[in-house]
DRENDO-448396 format. One line per 2 residues: number of its first residue (from 0); for each residue y, z negated, x negated of C-alpha. Coordinates in steps of 0.1 Angstrom, whole numbers, plus 5000, padded with zeros to 4 digits. Example, Ala and Ser with C-alpha at 12.3 -4.5 7.8 and 13.67 -1.06 7.14 Angstrom:
2
0> 4955:4922:4877 | 4989:4929:4863 .
This chain:
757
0> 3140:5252:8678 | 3137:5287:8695 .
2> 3159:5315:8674 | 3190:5327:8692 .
4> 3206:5358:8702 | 3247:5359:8708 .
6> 3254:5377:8740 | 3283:5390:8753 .
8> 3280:5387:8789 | 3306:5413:8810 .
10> 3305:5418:8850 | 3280:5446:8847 .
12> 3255:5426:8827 | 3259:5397:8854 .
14> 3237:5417:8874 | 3207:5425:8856 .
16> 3178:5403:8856 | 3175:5394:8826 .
18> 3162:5352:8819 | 3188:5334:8806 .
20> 3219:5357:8815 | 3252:5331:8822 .
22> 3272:5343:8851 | 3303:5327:8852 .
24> 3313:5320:8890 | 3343:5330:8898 .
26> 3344:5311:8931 | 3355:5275:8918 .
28> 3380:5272:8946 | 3416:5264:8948 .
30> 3424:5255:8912 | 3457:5246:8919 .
32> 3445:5213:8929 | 3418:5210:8906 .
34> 3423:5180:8885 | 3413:5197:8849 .
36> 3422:5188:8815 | 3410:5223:8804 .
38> 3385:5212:8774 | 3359:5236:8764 .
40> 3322:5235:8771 | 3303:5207:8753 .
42> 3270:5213:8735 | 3248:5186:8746 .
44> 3214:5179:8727 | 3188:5163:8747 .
46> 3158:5152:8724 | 3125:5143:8738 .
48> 3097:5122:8723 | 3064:5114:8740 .
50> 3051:5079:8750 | 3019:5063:8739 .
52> 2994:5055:8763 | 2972:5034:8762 .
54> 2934:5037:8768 | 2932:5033:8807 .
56> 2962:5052:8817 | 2981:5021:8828 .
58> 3010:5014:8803 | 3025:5034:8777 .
60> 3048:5026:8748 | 3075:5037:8725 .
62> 3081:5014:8693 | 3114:5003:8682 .
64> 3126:5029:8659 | 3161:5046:8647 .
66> 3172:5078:8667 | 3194:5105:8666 .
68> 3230:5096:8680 | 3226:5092:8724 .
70> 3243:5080:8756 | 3219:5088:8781 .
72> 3178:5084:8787 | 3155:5087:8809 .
74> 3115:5092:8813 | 3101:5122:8824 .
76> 3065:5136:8830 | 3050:5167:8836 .
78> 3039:5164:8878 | 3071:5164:8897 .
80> 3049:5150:8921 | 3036:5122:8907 .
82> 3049:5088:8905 | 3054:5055:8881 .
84> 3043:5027:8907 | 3053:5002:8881 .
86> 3086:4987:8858 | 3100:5013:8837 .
88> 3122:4999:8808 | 3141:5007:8777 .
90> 3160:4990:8751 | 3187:5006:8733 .
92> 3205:4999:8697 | 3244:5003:8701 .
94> 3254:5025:8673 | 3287:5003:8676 .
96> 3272:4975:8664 | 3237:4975:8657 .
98> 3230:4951:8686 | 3196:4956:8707 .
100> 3200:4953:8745 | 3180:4934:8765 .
102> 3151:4948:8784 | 3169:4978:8809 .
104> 3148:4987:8840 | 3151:5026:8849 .
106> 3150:5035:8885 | 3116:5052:8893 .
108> 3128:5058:8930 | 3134:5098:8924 .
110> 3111:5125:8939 | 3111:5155:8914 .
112> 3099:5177:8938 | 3135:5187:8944 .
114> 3134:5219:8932 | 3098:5225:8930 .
116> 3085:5261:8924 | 3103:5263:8894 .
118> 3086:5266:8860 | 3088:5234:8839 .
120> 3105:5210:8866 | 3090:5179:8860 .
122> 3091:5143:8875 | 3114:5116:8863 .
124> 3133:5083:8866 | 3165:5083:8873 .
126> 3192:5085:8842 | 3210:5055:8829 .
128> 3238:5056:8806 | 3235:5032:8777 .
130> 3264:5040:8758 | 3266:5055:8719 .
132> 3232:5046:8706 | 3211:5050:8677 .
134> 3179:5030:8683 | 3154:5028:8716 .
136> 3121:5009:8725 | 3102:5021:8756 .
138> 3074:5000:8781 | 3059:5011:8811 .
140> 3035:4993:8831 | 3017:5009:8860 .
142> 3019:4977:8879 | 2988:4957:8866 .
144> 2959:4979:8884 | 2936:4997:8864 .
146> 2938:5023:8893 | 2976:5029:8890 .
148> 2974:5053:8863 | 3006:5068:8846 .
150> 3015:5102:8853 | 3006:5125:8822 .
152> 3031:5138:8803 | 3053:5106:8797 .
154> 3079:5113:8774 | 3112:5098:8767 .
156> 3144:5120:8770 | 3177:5110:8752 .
158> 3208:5132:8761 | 3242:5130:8736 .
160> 3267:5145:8760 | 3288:5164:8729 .
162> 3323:5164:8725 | 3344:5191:8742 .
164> 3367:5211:8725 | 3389:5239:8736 .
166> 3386:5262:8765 | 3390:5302:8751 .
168> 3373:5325:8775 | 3382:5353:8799 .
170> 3380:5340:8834 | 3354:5362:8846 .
172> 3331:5365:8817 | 3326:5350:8778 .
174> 3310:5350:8748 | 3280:5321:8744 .
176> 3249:5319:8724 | 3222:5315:8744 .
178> 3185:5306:8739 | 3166:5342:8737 .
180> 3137:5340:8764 | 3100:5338:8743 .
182> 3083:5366:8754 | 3051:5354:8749 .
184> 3055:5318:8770 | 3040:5326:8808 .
186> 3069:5312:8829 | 3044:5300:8856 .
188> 3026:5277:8830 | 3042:5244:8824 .
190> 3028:5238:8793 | 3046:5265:8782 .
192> 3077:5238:8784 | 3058:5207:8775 .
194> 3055:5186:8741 | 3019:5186:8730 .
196> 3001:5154:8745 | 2999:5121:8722 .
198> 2968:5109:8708 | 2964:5074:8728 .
200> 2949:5064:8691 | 2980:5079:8670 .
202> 3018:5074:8671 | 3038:5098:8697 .
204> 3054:5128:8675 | 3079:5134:8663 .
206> 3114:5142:8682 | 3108:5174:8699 .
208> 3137:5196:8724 | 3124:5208:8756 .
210> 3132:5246:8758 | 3155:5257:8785 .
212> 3141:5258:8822 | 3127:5297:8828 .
214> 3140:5313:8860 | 3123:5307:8893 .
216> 3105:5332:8918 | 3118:5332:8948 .
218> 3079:5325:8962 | 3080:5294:8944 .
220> 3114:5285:8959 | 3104:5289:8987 .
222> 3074:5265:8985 | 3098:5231:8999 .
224> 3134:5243:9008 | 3130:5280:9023 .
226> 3157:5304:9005 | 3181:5320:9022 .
228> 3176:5359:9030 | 3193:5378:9004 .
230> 3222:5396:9022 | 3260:5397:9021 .
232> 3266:5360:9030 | 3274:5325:9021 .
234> 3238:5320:9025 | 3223:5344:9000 .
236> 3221:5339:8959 | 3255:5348:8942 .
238> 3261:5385:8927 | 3280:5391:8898 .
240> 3313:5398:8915 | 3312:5375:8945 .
242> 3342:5382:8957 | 3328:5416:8970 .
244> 3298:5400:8986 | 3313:5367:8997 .
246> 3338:5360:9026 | 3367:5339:9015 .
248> 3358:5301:9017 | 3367:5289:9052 .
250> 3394:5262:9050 | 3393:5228:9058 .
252> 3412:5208:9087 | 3421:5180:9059 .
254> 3438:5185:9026 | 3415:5195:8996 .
256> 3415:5162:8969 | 3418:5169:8935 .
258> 3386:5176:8917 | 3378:5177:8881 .
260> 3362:5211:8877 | 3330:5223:8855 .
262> 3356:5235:8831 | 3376:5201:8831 .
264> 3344:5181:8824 | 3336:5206:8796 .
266> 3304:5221:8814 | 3286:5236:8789 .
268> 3274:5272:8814 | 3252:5289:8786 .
270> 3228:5262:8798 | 3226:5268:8834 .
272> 3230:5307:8836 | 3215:5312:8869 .
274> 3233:5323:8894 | 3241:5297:8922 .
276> 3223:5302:8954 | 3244:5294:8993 .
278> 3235:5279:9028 | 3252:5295:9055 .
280> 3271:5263:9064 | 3276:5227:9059 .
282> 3267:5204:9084 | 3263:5169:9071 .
284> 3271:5150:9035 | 3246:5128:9016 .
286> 3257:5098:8998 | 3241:5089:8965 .
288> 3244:5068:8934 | 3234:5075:8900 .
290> 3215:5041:8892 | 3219:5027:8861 .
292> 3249:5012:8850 | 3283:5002:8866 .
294> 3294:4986:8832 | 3313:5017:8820 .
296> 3344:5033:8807 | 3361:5059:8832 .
298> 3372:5074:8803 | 3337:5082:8795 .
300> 3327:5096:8827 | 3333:5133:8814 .
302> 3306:5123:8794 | 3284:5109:8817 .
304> 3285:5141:8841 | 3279:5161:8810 .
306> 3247:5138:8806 | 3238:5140:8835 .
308> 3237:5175:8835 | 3214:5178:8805 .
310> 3194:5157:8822 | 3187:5177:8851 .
312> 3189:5210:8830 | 3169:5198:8802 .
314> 3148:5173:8813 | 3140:5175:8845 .
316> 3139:5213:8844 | 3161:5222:8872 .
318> 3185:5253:8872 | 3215:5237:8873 .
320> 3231:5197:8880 | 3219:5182:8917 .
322> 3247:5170:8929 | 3276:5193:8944 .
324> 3304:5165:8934 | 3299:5130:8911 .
326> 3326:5105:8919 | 3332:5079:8890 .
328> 3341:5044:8900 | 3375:5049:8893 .
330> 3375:5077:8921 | 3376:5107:8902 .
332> 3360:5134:8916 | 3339:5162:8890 .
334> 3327:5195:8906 | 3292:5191:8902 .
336> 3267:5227:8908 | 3282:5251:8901 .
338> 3296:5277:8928 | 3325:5272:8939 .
340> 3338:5232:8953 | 3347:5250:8988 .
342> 3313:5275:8992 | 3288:5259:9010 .
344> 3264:5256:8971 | 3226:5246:8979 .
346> 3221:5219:8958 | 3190:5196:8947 .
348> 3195:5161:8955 | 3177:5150:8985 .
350> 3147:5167:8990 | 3137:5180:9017 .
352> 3177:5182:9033 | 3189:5204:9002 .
354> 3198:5232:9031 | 3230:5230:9049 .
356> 3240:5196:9033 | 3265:5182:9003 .
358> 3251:5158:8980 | 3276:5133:8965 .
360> 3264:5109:8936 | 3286:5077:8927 .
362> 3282:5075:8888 | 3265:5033:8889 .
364> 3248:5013:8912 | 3256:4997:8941 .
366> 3224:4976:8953 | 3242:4941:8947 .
368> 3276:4948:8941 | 3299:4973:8966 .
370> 3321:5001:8954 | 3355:4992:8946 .
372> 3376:5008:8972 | 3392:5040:8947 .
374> 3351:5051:8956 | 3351:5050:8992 .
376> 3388:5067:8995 | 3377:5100:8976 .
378> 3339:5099:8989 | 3360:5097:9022 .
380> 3385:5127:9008 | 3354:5152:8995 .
382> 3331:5147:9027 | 3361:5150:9053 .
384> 3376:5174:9033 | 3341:5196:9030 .
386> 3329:5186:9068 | 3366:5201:9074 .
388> 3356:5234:9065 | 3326:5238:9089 .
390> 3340:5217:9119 | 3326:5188:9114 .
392> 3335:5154:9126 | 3324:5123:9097 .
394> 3315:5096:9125 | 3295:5122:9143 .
396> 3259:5132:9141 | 3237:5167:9136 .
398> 3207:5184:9135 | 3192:5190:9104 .
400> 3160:5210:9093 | 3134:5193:9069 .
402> 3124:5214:9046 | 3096:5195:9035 .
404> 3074:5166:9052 | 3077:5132:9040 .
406> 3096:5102:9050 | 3127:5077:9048 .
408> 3135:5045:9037 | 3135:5031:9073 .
410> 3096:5048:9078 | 3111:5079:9100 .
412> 3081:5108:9091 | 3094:5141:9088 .
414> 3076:5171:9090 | 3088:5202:9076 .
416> 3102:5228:9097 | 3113:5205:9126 .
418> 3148:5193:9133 | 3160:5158:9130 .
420> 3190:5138:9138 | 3212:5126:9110 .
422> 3246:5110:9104 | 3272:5135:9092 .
424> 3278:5111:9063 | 3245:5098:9059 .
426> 3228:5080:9027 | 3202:5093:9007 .
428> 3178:5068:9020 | 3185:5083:9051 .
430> 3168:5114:9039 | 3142:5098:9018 .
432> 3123:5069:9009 | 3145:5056:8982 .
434> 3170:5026:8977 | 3198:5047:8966 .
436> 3227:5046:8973 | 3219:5011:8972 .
438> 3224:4985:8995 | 3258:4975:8992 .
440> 3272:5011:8994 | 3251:5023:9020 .
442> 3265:4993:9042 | 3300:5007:9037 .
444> 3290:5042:9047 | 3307:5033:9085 .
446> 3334:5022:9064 | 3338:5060:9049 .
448> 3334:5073:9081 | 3360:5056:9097 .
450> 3380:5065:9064 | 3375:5102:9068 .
452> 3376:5105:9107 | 3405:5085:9111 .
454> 3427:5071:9127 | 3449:5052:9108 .
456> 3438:5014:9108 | 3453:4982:9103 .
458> 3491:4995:9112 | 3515:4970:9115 .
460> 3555:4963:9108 | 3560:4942:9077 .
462> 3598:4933:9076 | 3635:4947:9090 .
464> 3655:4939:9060 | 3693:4944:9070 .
466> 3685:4924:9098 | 3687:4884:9109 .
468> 3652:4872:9121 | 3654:4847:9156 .
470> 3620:4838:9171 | 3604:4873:9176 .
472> 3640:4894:9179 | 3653:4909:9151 .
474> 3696:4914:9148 | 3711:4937:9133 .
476> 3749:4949:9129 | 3740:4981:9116 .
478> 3713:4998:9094 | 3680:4984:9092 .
480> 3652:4992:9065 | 3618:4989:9084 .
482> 3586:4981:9058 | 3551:4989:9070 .
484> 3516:4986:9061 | 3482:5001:9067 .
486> 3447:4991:9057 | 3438:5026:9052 .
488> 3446:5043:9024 | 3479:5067:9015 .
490> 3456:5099:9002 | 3445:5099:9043 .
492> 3475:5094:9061 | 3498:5128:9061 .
494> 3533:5114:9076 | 3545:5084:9090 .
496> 3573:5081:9114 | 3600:5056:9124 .
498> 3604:5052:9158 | 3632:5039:9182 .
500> 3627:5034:9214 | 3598:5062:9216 .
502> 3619:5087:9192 | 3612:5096:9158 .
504> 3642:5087:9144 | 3630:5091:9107 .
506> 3597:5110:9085 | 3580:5101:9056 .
508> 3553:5109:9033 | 3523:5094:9038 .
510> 3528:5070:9006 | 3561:5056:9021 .
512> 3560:5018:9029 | 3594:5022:9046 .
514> 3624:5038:9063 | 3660:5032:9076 .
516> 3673:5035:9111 | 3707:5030:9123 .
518> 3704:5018:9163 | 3729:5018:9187 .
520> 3745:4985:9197 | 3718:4970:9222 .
522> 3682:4959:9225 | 3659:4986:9207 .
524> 3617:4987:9207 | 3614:4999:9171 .
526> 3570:5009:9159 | 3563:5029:9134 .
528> 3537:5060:9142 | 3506:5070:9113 .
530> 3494:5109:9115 | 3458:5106:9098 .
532> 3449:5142:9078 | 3423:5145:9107 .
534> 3455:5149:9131 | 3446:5112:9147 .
536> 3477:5093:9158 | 3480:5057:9152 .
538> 3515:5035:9167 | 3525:5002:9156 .
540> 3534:4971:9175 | 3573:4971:9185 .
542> 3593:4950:9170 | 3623:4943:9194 .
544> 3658:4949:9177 | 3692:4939:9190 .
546> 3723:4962:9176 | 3752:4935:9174 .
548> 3789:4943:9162 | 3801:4912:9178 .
550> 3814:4884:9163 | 3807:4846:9172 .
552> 3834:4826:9187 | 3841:4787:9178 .
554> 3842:4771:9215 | 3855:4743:9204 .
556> 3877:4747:9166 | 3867:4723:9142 .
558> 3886:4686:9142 | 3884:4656:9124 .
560> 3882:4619:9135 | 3875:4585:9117 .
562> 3841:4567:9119 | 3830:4535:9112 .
564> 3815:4527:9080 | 3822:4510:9048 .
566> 3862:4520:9035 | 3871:4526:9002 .
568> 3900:4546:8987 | 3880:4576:8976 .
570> 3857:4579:9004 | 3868:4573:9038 .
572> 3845:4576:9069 | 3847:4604:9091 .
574> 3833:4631:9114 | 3836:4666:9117 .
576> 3830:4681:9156 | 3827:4715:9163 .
578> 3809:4739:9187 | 3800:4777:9177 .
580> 3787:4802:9200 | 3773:4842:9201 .
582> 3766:4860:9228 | 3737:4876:9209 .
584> 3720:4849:9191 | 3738:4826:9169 .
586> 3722:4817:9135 | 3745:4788:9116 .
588> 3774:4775:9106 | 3786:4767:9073 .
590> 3810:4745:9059 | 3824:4764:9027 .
592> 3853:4732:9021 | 3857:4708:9005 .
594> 3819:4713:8999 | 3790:4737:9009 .
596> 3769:4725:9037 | 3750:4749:9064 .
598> 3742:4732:9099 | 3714:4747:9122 .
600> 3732:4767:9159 | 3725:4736:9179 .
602> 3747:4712:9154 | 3778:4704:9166 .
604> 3792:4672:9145 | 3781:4659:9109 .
606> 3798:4630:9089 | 3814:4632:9060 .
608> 3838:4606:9039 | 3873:4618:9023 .
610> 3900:4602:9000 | 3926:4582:9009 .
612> 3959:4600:9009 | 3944:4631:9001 .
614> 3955:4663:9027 | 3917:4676:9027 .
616> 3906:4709:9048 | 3877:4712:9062 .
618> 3869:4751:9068 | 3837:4768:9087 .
620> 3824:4796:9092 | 3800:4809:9120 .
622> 3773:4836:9118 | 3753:4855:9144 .
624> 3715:4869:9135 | 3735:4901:9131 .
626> 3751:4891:9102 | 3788:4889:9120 .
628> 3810:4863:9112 | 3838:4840:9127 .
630> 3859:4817:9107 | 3882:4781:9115 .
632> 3892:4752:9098 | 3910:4718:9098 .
634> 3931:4692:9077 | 3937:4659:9077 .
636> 3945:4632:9060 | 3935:4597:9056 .
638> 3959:4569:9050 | 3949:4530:9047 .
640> 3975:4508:9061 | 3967:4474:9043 .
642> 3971:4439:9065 | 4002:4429:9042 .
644> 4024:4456:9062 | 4016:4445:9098 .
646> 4032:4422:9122 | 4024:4390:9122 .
648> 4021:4362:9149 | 4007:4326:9140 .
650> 3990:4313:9114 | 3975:4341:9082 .
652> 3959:4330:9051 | 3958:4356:9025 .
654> 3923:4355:9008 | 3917:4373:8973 .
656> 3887:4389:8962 | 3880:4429:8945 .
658> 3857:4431:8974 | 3892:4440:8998 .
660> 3911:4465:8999 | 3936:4459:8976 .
662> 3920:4430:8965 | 3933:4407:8991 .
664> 3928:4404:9032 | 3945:4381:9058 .
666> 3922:4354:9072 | 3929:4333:9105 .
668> 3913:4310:9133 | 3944:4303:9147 .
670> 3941:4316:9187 | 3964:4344:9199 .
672> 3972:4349:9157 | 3980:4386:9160 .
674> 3984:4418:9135 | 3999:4447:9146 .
676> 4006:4480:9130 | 4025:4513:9143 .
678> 4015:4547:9130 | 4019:4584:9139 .
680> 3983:4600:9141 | 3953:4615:9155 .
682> 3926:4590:9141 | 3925:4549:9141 .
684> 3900:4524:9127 | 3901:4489:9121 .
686> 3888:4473:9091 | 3876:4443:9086 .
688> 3854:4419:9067 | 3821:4404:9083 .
690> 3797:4378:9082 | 3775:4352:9106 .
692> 3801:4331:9110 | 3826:4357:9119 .
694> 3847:4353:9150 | 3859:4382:9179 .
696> 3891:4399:9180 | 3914:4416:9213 .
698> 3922:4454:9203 | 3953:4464:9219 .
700> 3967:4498:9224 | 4000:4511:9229 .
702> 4003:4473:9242 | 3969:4478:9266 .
704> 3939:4461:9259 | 3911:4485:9251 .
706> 3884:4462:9237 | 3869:4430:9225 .
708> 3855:4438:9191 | 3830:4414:9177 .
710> 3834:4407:9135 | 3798:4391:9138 .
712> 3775:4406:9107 | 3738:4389:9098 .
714> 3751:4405:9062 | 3780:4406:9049 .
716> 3798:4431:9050 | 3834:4440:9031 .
718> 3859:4469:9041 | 3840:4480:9072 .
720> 3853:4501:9096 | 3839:4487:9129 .
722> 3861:4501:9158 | 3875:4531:9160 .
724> 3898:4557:9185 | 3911:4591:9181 .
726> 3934:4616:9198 | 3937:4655:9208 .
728> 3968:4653:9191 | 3984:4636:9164 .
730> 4009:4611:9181 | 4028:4576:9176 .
732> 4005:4544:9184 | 4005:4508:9180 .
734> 3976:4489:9174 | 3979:4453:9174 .
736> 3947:4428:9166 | 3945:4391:9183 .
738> 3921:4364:9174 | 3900:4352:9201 .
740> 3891:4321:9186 | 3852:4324:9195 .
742> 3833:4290:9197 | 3820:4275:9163 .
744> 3830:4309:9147 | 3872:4312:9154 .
746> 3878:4327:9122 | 3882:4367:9118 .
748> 3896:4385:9080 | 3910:4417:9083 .
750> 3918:4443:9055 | 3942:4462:9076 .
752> 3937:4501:9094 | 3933:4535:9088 .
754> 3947:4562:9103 | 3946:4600:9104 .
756> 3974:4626:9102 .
C-alpha cells in the first residue's frame, strides 16, 4: 500500500499539474432535478490476485479460497489489446450464507483499448456483480487450441463498493486523502502498475491493490480517439473554474429526467482526479448493458455503479467511469463521468465512437430476456433529453467519425478517420463487434426511438362516466368524465387536452387518465388531444356525445287486464301493457311496484299474477340514455265471482273437490244450461275446469255472442282462466255462459269469473 499525503485541494491548486490532483467539477447540471440522496463518497477497495497459468499458455486457474469481503469481479490483463478467445468463469461464496454458486461465465466481449495511451490501462472482461461475497474460484480456457494462448498478466479483480456516509464538503473544493504519486515509477511503463507475474510452477500471490491509474499525455490520447484542441470550448479538457472557460450548457427541447448524481451515488472523486475532457457536441447516443447479472436489488444499484467505477478506475486503468449515465432496471438514472449530465463529457465506452457521442449502460443483461419497460422509458428520457440539447432527432440518423479502425457486429469495417452513418440511438454493437447490449434490448432500440421522438402512441377514449352508453352514442344530461389511455408512457407526454367538437375544453398534466366536460344540449364529437415533450401532437378517436335534458314520455300509460292461466286467490293472471318513448334514445323501463323488474326499450307488456281482492298498483318508470326520467302507474283490483252467485237456467250439479275455487264448481250437459253473472269492470275471464272429455260453451256479452269457447284439455286442468276480454274503461257488463252440448262430450264445469276493477 503506497503512503499517503492529505491535500487540501482549493480553486488555485485545481490548476497545477500535479498527478493525482481532484478537481471537483462544478458543472453537474441542473441539481434541482437531480435525484440525490446526498451520501458521502464511498471508499471502495478493489483487490487483485493473479491467475495461474498453466504450462502452454492456454488455461489458467484460481483455487477455491476465502477472500476479503466483495460484490464485484472481473479478469483483467495487462495488453488492452489482447483478447481471451475462450470461457471465462468464476465462482463466488455468498458471505450470506456460505453457499458456492455455480460456474458464472464473464463476458470477454470488451475491447480495452478504450482509452489507450494511458499508463496502466489494461484489457478486461466485463464486470459482473455477485453480491456480498467472501470466497471465489477462477477457470479460463483459451478455447482448446494450444495456439490460443492467454493474454499475460491474468489477474482476478474483486471490487467491495464501500458504504457511503455523509456528504461534508464545500461545493467547489474539499479535503480528501489521496494516493501521493511514486516518484520513482516511469508512468509510461506498465509494469510500473502491474502485480509481479506468477510462477506457472507456484501458487498466484498473495492479494495485491493495483495503484491508481497515472495521468495520460495527451500524445498518447491521441493514439485512437484524437483530443480536442485545448481552447475555450466544450471541446477542450476542463479548467479549474469552468464556468469562466465554459459556455452555459445549451438546453434541451425535452424536459431533463431526474438523475442520481456522482454525489447521490456516493462517488468517491479522490480516485478519479483528472479533470474531465469535452467534444464539441453530441450527435448520437450508444446503448449498452453491463453483462452480468439481472438478478439484483435496485436498492443495491448505488453499489453497483460505485463497483463499477472501481472497476474502470482501478482495474481497468481508466481515468474515470465509461459510461456518461448507468440506468438500473428499475429506471433510475446515475450520472456516470463525471463533468457535468448536460456538457457534452467524452467518455470511454465504445471505442472508436467515444467523440461526439453518449454512452448509456443498462446495469444486467439483456441477451435472452428484454428490459422491463421502467428501462426503455428513462433510456428514452436521457437520450431525448441529451439529443435535445444539440438538435437532434432520436429516429434520425448522423455522421459520425471513427476514431479508430476496426469493425461491428454486423461486419461493417471502419477505418479511422472516415465518416460513417449511424442511428442517433444506436447499440453498441452498432459501433463494435460485441453482443452488447444484447439481443433482446437491442431489438427494442426502435421501440426507444419511437419513445423519445414521439408522438404519442396508442391514444384512445376509455369511458364517459356520467353518461348512458347506446350502440356507439354516448347520452348525457349534463357533465361527463372522459377516461383515456395511451401506450406511451406519462414521463413523455407534457399535457393532454379534452376536446369538444375541435375545442380544448379542458388541460391536464401529462399523468392525468381523465377530465370533465359539460356539453351543450346536442350531438357533440368529443377526442382527447396528447402533446409528446418533443412538441408531437397526437388526437384520439371521437366519441359522439348527445346533451339531453329531455325527459321520456309514456305513449301509451300503463293498464292492466286479465290473462288466462291457472286462478287462485293469491295469484291471479294478468298483463301489464305499456309503451315508453324518447326522443333521444330510450334506455328501459322499470317496474318499481309491487315488485322490481327492468324491461328492455322495445318491451311493451309482461305478465304478472296479483291477489284476489287486493287494490294492487302497478308503477313505472321510464329512462332515457341521458339518465332523465318519466314516471306512471296503475291499480286494479281482482275480484273472483264464484259460480254459486250467477244466474242459472237448466239443469247444475254442484261438484266438490279443494281443486275449485271455493272448493266446489257447477257441472252440466244439459243443452242451452246457462250461467250468467253481471259486474262493473275493466277486465273479464272465465274460469273453468278442463279435461278430454270436456264439452264447448256460447260466451255472451252484454247479451251478444262473442265466442264459442272450447273446455277441451289432453290434461286436466283445475281453475283455468281460458277466455278472456277487457275494456278502456271500467264499465257494467254481463256475461252469461251456455252449454253447447258438444257430441260425446256435452258436459262443461265451471268455477265462476273474474273480473277487474
Amino acid at each position: 500500500m503506497r503512503s499517503k499525503r492529505r491535500i487540501w485541494l482549493t480553486a488555485a491548486l485545481a490548476t497545477s499539474a500535479v498527478a493525482g490532483v481532484l478537481v471537483f467539477e462544478g458543472v453537474t447540471g441542473n441539481s434541482s432535478v437531480d435525484a440525490d440522496a446526498k451520501p458521502g463518497p464511498a471508499k471502495a477497495d478493489v483487490h487483485a490476485t493473479a491467475l495461474k497459468v498453466d504450462g502452454d499458455g492456454t488455461s489458467a486457474t484460481l483455487g477455491k479460497r476465502d477472500t476479503k469481503p466483495f460484490s464485484m469481479l472481473g479478469i483483467t490483463w495487462t495488453d488492452p489489446a489482447a483478447k481471451v478467445t475462450g470461457a471465462v468463469e468464476v465462482r463466488t461464496r455468498s458471505a450470506a450464507n456460505g453457499n458456492w454458486t455455480s460456474w458464472l461465465p464473464l463476458e470477454t466481449e470488451v475491447d480495452g483499448r478504450t482509452e489507450t495511451g494511458r499508463s496502466g490501462v489494461r484489457g478486461s472482461t466485463e464486470p459482473r456483480w455477485v453480491g456480498p461475497s467472501n470466497g471465489v474460484e477462477v477457470r479460463i480456457n483459451a478455447g482448446g487450441k494450444v495456439s490460443a494462448k492467454l493474454p499475460a498478466g491474468l489477474r482476478l479483480d474483486t471490487v467491495d463498493p464501500g458504504r457511503s456516509g455523509t456528504l461534508n464538503a464545500d461545493p467547489a473544493a474539499f479535503a480528501a486523502d489521496i494516493p501521493a504519486a511514486d516518484p520513482s515509477a516511469d508512468p509510461s511503463d506498465p509494469a510500473a502498475t502491474e502485480p509481479p507475474a506468477p510462477n506457472d510452477s507456484t501458487e498466484p500471490p498473495a492479494e495485491v491493490i493495483p495503484s491508481a491509474p497515472a495521468s495520460p499525455s495527451p500524445s498518447d490520447t491521441a493514439t485512437v480517439e484524437p483530443a480536442p484542441p485545448v481552447s475555450p470550448s466544450p471541446s477542450a479538457p476542463a479548467s479549474s473554474s469552468p464556468a469562466a472557460t465554459l459556455p452555459p450548457a445549451p438546453p434541451s427541447t425535452v424536459p431533463k429526467p431526474p438523475i442520481t448524481s456522482r454525489a447521490g451515488w456516493g462517488a468517491d472523486e479522490s480516485m478519479s482526479p483528472e479533470a474531465p475532457e469535452y467534444t464539441d457536441t453530441i450527435k448520437a447516443v450508444f446503448v449498452h448493458h453491463t453483462a452480468g447479472t439481472s438478478n439484483y436489488s435496485c436498492a443495491d444499484s448505488a453499489a453497483i455503479v460505485r463497483s463499477v467505477y472501481a472497476y474502470h478506475v482501478k482495474s481497468n486503468g481508466w481515468k474515470d467511469i465509461g459510461y456518461n449515465f448507468l440506468v438500473d432496471k428499475c429506471g433510475t438514472i446515475f450520472e456516470g463521468r463525471k463533468g457535468g449530465v448536460d456538457r457534452p463529457v467524452f467518455g470511454a465506452h465504445t471505442y472508436g465512437f467515444n467523440r461526439q457521442t453518449a454512452g448509456i449502460s443498462v446495469i444486467g443483461t439483456y441477451t435472452d430476456s428484454a428490459a422491463p419497460s421502467a428501462v426503455t422509458t428513462s433510456v428514452a428520457r436521457i437520450a431525448a433529453w441529451k439529443l435535445g440539447q444539440y438538435k437532434g432527432n432520436p429516429t434520425g440518423s448522423t455522421m459520425l467519425t471513427a476514431g479508430a479502425t476496426g469493425s461491428n457486429l454486423a461486419g461493417t469495417k471502419f477505418t479511422a478517420g472516415t465518416q460513417y452513418s449511424f442511428k442517433q440511438i444506436s447499440g453498441h454493437r452498432d459501433g463494435f463487434a460485441t453482443e452488447c447490449p444484447g439481443t433482446k434490448l437491442y431489438g427494442q432500440l426502435p421501440a426507444i426511438r419511437s419513445l423519445a421522438a414521439g408522438p404519442v402512441t396508442g391514444l384512445a377514449i376509455k369511458s364517459v362516466t356520467g353518461a348512458g352508453l347506446s350502440g356507439t352514442t354516448y347520452y348525457t344530461k349534463s357533465t361527463v368524465t372522459v377516461g383515456w389511455s395511451a401506450t406511451t408512457p406519462s414521463a413523455f407526454i407534457s399535457k393532454y387536452e379534452l376536446l369538444v367538437d375541435g375545442k380544448s375544453v379542458a388541460t391536464t398534466t401529462g399523468t392525468a387518465t381523465s377530465a370533465k366536460a359539460t356539453p351543450a344540449v346536442g350531438s357533440h364529437q368529443v377526442q382527447v388531444r396528447a402533446t409528446h415533450q418533443s412538441g408531437k401532437v397526437t388526437t384520439s378517436a371521437a366519441a359522439t356525445v348527445v346533451a339531453d335534458q329531455t325527459a321520456p314520455a309514456f305513449t301509451t300509460k300503463p293498464n292492466l287486464a286479465l290473462r288466462t292461466g291457472t286462478v287462485n286467490t293469491t295469484a291471479v293472471p294478468v298483463t301489464l301493457k305499456w309503451k315508453a318513448a324518447d326522443a333521444a334514445s330510450l334506455k328501459e323501463v322499470r317496474l318499481t311496484a309491487p315488485l322490481a323488474k327492468t324491461y328492455g326499450p322495445t318491451t311493451t307488456s309482461a305478465s304478472h299474477t296479483a291477489k284476489s281482492g287486493v287494490a294492487t298498483s302497478w308503477a313505472m318508470t321510464a329512462y332515457d340514455q341521458a339518465g332523465n326520467t318519466a314516471a306512471a302507474s296503475v291499480s286494479g283490483t281482482p275480484v273472483i265471482v264464484q259460480e254459486s252467485s250467477a244466474t242459472k237456467t237448466g239443469t247444475w250439479t254442484t261438484k266438490s273437490s279443494s281443486s275449485y275455487l271455493g272448493g266446489k264448481s257447477y257441472s252440466s250437459s244439459s243443452k242451452s244450461a246457462s250461467l250468467s253473472w253481471t259486474f262493473t269492470g275493466r277486465s273479464v275471464a272465465l274460469v273453468a275446469s278442463r279435461a278430454a272429455t270436456s264439452g264447448q260453451v256460447y260466451v255472451y256479452v252484454d247479451g251478444v255472442k262473442v265466442s264459442t269457447t272450447d273446455l277441451k284439455s289432453s290434461t286436466t286442468k283445475y281453475r283455468d282462466a281460458l277466455w278472456t276480454k277487457s275494456w278502456s274503461s271500467s264499465a257494467k257488463h254481463t256475461v252469461k255462459i251456455v252449454v253447447v252440448a258438444t257430441s260425446g262430450r256435452p258436459t262443461v264445469t265451471t268455477d265462476g269469473i273474474v273480473y277487474l276493477k
